[in-house]
N, C-alpha and C positions, 0 to 999 in steps of 0.2 A: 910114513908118507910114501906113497906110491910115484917113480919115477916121471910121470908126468903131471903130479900135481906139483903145484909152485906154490912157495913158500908166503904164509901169509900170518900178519898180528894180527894175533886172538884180541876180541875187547872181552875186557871183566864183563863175568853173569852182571856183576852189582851197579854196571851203566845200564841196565834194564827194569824194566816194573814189569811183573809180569800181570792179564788181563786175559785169567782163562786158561788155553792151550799156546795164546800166545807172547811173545815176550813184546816189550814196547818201548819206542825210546825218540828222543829228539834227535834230530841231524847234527845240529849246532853244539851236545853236550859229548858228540863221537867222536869231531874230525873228519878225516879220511876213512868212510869206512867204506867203496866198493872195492874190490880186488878182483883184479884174474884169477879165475882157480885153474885152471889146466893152461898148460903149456902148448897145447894142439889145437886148441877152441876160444871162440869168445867170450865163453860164457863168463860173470860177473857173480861174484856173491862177499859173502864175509866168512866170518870166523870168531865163533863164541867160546872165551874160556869158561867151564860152568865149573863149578865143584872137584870134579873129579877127572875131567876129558877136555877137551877142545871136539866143539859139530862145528861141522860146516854150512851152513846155507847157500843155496842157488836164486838168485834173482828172477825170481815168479812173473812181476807185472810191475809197470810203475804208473801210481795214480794219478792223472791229472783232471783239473779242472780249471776252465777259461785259457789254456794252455801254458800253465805252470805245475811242477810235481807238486804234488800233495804230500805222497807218501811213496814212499817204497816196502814190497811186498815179498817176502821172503819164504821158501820151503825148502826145506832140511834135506840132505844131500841124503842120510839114511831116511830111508822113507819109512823104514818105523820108527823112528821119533817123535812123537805125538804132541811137537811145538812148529807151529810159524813165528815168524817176526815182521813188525811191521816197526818200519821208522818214518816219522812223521819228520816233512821239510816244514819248519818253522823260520 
């Protein structure tokens, strides 16, 4: 972990489906899942345990319609990682 990132719980790969490149999940089956990632900025994302590592995601866009989220939209902090994530507000 790099001095300016803040410390964050990983959610299990196995609270996700994946659909394609990307992984998918409900709000309600996660908790608490936006976080600070750095300690210098506002940015918001998560953190996936998968297999092998913990990725991180940055908070891309958040989808609304009739002005309530839909979803939340997610991309991978290494940008070759070839997964988004998108969590669906149920």
């Amino acid at each position: 972990m790099k001095p300016y990132e803040l410390p964050i719980d990983p959610i299990p790969h196995t609270q996700f489906t994946r659909s394609g490149s990307t992984l998918v999940a409900e709000a309600s089956s996660l908790g608490r899942f936006l976080n600070r990632l750095y300690d210098d900025a506002c940015d918001v994302g998560l953190a996936i345990q998968g297999r092998q590592r913990v990725e991180k995601f940055y908070l891309d866009r958040e989808e609304q319609r009739d002005g309530e989220t839909v979803a939340w939209h997610f991309k991978p902090i290494d940008r070759a990682l070839p997964i988004t994530v998108t969590i669906f507000n149920d």
